[in-house]
C-alpha positions in Angstrom: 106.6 98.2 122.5 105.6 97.2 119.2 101.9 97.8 118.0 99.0 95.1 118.0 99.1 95.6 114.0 102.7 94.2 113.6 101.5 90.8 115.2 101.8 87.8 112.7 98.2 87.4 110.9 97.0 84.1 109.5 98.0 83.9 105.6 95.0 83.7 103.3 95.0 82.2 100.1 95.1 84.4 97.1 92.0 84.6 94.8 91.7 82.4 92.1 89.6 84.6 90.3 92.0 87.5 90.3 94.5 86.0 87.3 91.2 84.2 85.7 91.5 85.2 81.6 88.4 87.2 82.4 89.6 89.2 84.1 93.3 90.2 82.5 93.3 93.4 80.5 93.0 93.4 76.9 92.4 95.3 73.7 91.6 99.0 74.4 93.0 99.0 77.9 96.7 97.0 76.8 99.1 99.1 77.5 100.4 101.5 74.7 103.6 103.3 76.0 107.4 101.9 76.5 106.7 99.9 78.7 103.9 98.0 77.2 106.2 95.2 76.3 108.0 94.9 79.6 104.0 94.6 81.3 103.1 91.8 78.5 106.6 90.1 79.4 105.8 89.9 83.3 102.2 88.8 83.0 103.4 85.6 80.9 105.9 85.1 83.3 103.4 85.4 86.4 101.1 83.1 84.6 103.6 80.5 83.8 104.9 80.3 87.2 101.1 80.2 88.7 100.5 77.3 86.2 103.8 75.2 87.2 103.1 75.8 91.2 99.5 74.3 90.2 100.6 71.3 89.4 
């Protein structure tokens, strides 16, 4: 029998606030390694597509 957990649950939207440009890391806390431009190459992507399914 499966587990009361593993029943569908309502979807909520995501918060808005989360990708805000406030809150985005920047400066001292940019990634510094290899894969620092991989990370800056993914958040341009995610904020392009979150712009394009906004309008």
């Amino acid at each position: 029998m499966k587990s009361a957990r593993s029943a569908k649950r309502a979807m909520r939207p995501r918060n808005p606030f989360a990708g805000s440009p406030l809150m985005a890391k920047a400066g001292a806390h940019e990634r510094q390694d290899k894969k620092a431009g991989r990370a800056r190459q993914k958040v341009l992507i995610e904020r392009r597509l979150r712009k394009e399914g906004n309008e």
